[in-house]
N, C-alpha and C positions, 0 to 999 in steps of 0.2 A: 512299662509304658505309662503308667497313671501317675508315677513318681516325678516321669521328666513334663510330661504335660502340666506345666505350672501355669497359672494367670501371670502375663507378661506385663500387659497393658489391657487399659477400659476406657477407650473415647466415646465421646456423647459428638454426635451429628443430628443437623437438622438442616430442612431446606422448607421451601416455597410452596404449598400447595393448594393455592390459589386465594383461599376462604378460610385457611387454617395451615396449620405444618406438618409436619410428615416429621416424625425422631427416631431417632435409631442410636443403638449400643453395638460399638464394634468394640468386640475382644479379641485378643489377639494373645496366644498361648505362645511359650517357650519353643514349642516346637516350628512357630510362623502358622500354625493355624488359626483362623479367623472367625469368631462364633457372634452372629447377629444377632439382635432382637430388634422389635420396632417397639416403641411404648405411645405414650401418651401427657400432650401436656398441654393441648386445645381447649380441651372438655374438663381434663381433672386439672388437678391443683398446682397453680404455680408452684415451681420449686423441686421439680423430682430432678430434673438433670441436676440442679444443685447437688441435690441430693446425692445423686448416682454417683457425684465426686468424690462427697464425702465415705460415702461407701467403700468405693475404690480403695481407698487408704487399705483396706482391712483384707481386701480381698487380691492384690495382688501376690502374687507366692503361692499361693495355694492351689491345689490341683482342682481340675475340672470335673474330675470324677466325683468331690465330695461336694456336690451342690447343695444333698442337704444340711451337711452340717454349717456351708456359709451361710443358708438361707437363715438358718436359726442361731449363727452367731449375730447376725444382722438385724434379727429379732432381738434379741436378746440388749443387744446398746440401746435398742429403743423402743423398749418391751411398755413404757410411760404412755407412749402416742405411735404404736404400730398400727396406724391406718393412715388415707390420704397418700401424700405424697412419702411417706417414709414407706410406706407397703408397695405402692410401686415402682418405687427407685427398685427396692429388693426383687419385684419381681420379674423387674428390667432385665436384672442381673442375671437370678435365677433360668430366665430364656434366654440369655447369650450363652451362657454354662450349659445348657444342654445342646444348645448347637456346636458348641467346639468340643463336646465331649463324643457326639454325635458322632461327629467329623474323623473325631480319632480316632474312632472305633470304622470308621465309613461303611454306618448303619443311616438307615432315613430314623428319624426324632421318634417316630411312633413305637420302635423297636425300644428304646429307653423305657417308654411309657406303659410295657407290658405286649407290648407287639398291637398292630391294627386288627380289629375287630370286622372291620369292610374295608372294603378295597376302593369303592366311592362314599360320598355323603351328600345327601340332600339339599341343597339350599333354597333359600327365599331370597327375592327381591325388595330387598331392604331399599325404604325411606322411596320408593317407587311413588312417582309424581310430585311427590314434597319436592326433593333435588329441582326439578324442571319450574317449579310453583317458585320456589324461595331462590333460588341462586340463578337461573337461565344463563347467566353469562358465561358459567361454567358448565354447563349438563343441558346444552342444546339438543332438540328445539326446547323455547318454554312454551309450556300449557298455561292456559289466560281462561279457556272454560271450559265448561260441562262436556265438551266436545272430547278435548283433550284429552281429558280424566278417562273416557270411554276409550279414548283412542288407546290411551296408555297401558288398560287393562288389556285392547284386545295384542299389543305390543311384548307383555309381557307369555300369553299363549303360545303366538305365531315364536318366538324365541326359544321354545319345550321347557320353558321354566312351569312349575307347577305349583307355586305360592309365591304370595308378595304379602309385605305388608307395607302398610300410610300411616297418616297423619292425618293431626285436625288441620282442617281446610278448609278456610270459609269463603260464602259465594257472595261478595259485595260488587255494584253496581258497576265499581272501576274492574272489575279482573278478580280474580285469586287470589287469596294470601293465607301465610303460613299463621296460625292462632299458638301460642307459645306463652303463656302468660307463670308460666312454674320458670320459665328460664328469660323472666322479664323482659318478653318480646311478643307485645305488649307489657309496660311494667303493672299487672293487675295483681295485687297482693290477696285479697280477698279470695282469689281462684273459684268466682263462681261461674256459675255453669246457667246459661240463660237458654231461651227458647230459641233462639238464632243459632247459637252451638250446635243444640241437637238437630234442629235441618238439616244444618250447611252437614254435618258429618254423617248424617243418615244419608243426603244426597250425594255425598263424595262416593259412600258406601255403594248404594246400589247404582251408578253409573260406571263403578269401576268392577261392579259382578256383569252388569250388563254385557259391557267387554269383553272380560275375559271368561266368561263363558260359566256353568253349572259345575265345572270340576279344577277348577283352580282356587286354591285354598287361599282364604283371606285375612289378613288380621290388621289388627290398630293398635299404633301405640298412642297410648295416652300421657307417657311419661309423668310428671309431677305437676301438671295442668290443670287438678281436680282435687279440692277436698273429699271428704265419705260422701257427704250429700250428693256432690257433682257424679262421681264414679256412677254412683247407683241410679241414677236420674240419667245417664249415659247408657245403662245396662239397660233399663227397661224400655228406653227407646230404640232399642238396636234390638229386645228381646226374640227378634221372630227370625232374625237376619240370620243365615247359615258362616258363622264365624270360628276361624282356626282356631284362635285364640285371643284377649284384650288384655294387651301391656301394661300393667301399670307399676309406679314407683313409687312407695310408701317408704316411710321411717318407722310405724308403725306396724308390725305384725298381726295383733289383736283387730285394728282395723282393717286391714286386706283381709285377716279372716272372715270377718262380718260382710266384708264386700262377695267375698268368694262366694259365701253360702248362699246369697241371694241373686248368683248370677245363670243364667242356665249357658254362660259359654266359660272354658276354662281358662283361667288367669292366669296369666305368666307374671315376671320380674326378679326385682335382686338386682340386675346389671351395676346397683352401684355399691353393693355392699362387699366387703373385706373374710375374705378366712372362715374356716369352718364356723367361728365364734359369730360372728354378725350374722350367717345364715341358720344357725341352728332354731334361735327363735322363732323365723320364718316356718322352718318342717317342723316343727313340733306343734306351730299352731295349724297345722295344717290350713296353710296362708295360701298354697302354691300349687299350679298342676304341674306348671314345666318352670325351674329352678332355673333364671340367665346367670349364667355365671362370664364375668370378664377376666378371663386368664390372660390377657395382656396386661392388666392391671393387678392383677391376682399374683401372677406367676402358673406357667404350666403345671409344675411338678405339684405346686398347692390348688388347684384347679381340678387336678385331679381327686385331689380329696375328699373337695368339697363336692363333686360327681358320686363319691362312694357315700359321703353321709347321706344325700341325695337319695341316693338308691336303698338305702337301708329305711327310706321315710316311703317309698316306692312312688319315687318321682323323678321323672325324668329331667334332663337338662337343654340347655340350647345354649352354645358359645354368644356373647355379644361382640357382635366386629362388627365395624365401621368403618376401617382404619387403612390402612394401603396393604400393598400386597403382600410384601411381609408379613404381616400381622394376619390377612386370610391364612397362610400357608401354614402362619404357627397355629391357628384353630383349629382347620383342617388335619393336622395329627393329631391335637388333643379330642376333634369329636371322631374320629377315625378309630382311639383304643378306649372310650366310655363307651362302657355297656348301656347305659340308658340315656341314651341321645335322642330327642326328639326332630331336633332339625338344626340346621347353621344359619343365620344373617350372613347377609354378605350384598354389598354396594355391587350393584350391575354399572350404573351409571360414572363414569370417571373424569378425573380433568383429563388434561390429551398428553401433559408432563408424564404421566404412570407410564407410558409407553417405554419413556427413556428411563426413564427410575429404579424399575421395576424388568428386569429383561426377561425374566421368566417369570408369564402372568399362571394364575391360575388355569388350568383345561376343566371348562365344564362344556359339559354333555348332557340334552335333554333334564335341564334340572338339578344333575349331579355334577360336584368338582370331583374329578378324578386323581386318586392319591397316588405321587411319584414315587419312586424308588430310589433318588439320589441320596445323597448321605445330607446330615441335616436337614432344616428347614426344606430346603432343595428352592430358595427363593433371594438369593445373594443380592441386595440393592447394587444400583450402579456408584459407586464410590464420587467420581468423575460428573454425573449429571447428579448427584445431590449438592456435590461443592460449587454447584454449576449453579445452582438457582437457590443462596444466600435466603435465608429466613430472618425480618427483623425485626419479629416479634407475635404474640397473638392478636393476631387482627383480627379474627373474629368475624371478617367481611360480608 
């Protein structure tokens, strides 16, 4: 069976998703089976479908069964600059190859990955009132104030979700708006952190505990929007506040460690770093409480690795997902067979296009997505409503 199951063909698809694009890797095996991924090429770096072509050349012919050894011939051509766009073209890849190998076997993905550990997983309500603050056109109603933000949190309760996490949010005279200055939105290079920052975000904070109540778990990302100074000057103004966790995004190790040490809430991140090699620094400096790892960028299979080194530093993990529902489904089995999962991201809020995109959304229940049993992914895009809604290019909107 693993002889005749050869890689046939590897197309790259993309479509429309309002504010950014939606990609996906359809493979398609000798035998007509059809193995998806969704990747990324919004947020990370131009150039991975390029990439995924150039890939293809190498990877057609060979069986499905031996992902890892494609993974690490794929390493291996571009062992020079294997991160960026060269690491997740392969990881592209790497998660289409376990859905058609999945498939072949008509097992669900998580049985690949050492079998599932739970049967549901926990999620938070990712980027909860930012989406409605920064985009409204798409993630109706928008929030405009204080009101909102309350209303939001008590939105996220009444729904049995049991954690969210936001964003800097500042409260100017005209309305809301999204503070983004690490991803030049504002272009502030400097990344300071002034006395207006820490209100508007203290005030986001406790209007949106107000909400949703004494037992919904809260966190903030801070992404790459703060030097050392700013982080720590962020920390001690939030000092009292009862918080899940504060996201941030260093380059720096030795610096998050110093942040960590003077924090009394625990630190997450990582979400942009590469392979056991770029996290390792992080666990050894004991940088981290809970390790993000992004296995759609990553690759599943290497994803998993980076969960065991994790765990030998005895720290937990948490999937980073943003992305459409493909990409939930593929997280959902990887935080399904990690033994040290802390929790999953996952976007509540969607355009209304997912409907058609995506035919089989996620089932969550009081908080938990519940894990299917279908073979693969068990999250098949709509072939027809992607070719349907034409992508022509990052817009960014």
């Amino acid at each position: 069976m693993g002889k005749a199951s050869t890689v046939a063909k590897i197309e790259t698809l993309s479509c429309d998703a309002g504010w950014r694009g939606y990609y996906f890797v359809k493979l398609t095996t000798s035998d007509g089976i059809v193995g998806w991924s969704e990747y990324d090429e919004s947020f990370g770096p131009a150039g991975v479908t390029l990439t995924i072509g150039k890939f293809a050349e190498r990877v057609i012919g060979k069986s499905v069964f031996e992902h890892e050894q494609i993974f690490a011939d794929l390493f291996a051509t571009k062992r020079m600059a294997f991160t960026g766009a060269t690491a997740m073209a392969a990881g592209a890849i790497e998660n289409a190859l376990l859905d058609a190998k999945a498939k072949t076997l008509g097992v669900p993905c998580y049985d690949l990955l050492g079998g599932k550990i739970r049967d549901k997983v926990r999620v938070y309500w990712s980027h909860c009132a930012m989406y409605r603050v920064s985009r409204p056109q798409y993630y109706p109603p928008a929030i405009t104030d204080g009101a909102g933000l309350k209303a939001m949190g008590a939105e996220v309760k009444a729904k049995g979700f049991t954690a969210l996490k936001t964003n800097l949010i500042l409260h100017n005279e005209t309305g809301l708006a999204l503070s983004s200055p690490g991803f030049g939105r504002p272009f502030q290079p400097d990344l300071n952190v002034e006395r207006k920052v820490l209100r508007d975000l203290r005030h986001t904070l406790e209007l949106m505990r107000e909400g949703a109540g004494p037992d919904i778990d809260i966190m903030i990302d801070l992404n790459f929007n703060c030097r050392t100074e700013g982080y720590l000057k962020i920390l001690r103004a939030i000092a009292d506040l009862d918080m899940f966790w504060i996201e941030i995004d260093m380059n720096d190790p030795n610096a998050l460690a110093h942040i960590r040490a003077q924090s009394s809430h625990p630190i997450s991140g990582g979400e942009t770093l590469f392979g056991v090699r770029q996290f390792l620094p992080f666990l050894r400096a004991q940088a981290l409480d809970v390790a993000i790892i992004d296995a759609i960028w990553n690759g599943i299979w290497q994803g998993m690795k980076i969960a065991a080194c994790a765990e030998a530093h005895e720290v937990n993990i948490a999937p980073h997902n943003f992305y459409g529902h493909l990409a939930n489904m593929m997280n959902a089995h990887f935080a399904a067979a990690v033994p040290n999962l802390r929790i999953m991201e996952i976007d509540i809020d969607r355009i209304a296009a997912d409907a058609d995109i995506f035919p089989h959304p996620p089932k969550i229940e009081n908080g938990y997505l519940i894990l299917p049993d279908a073979p693969g992914w068990g999250c098949d895009p709509d072939e027809g409503a992607i070719r349907a809604r034409p992508f022509q290019g990052d817009l960014r909107r």
